[in-house]
C-alpha positions as CSV (number, residue, x, y, z in Angstrom):
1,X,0.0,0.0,0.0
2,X,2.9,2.2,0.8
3,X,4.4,1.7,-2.4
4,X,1.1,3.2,-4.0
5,X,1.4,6.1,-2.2
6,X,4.6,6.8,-3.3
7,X,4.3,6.6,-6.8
8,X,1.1,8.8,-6.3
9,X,3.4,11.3,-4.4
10,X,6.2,11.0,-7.3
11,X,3.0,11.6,-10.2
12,X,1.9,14.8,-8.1
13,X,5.6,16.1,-8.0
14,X,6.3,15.8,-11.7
15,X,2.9,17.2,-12.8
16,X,3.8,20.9,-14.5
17,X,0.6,22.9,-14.6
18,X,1.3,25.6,-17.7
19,X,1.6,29.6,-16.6
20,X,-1.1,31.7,-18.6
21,X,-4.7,32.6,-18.3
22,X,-4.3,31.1,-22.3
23,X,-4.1,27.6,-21.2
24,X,-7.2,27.4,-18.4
25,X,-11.0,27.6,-19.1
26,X,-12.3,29.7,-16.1
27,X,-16.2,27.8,-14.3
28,X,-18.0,29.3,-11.2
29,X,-16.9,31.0,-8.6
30,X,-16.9,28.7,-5.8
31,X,-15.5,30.6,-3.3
32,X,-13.9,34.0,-2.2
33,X,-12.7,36.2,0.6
34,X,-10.9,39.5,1.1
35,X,-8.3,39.7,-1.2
36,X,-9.0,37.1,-3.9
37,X,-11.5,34.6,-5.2
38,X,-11.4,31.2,-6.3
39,X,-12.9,29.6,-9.3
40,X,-13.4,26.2,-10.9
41,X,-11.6,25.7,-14.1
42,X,-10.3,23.7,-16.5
43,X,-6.4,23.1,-17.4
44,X,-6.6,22.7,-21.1
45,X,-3.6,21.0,-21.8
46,X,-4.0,18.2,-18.7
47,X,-7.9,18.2,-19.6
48,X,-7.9,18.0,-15.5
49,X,-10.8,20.2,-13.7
50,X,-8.6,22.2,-10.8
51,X,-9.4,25.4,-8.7
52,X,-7.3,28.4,-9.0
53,X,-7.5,31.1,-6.3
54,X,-7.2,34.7,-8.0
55,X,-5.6,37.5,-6.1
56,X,-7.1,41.1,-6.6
57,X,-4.3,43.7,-5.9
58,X,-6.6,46.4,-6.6
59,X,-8.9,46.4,-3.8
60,X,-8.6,48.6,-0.8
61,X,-7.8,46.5,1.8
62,X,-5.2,44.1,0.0
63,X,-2.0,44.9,1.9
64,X,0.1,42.6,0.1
């Protein structure tokens, strides 16, 4: 069983998800809070359903 886990471990590791709004199909929001939001979305080139969080730097209490 342990074996499993590590090569599941190993697959997560090597898994490069792309950089660019080009490659993901954005879904719902299905969550946010003060700073950011997060959505359901699609990586286009895995065809794998993931959530990315998005950070808004432009609202007035982000103090990043």
């Amino acid at each position: 069983m342990k074996d499993k886990e590590k090569d599941k471990e190993k697959e997560a590791e090597k898994k490069k998800y792309p950089i660019g709004a080009e490659h993901y199909d954005l879904y719902e929001e299905i969550g946010h809070g003060v700073s950011a939001a997060v959505h359901r979305a699609l990586c286009i080139p895995l065809n794998e359903v993931i959530a990315i969080k998005i950070l808004d730097f432009e609202r007035d209490n982000c103090d990043l």
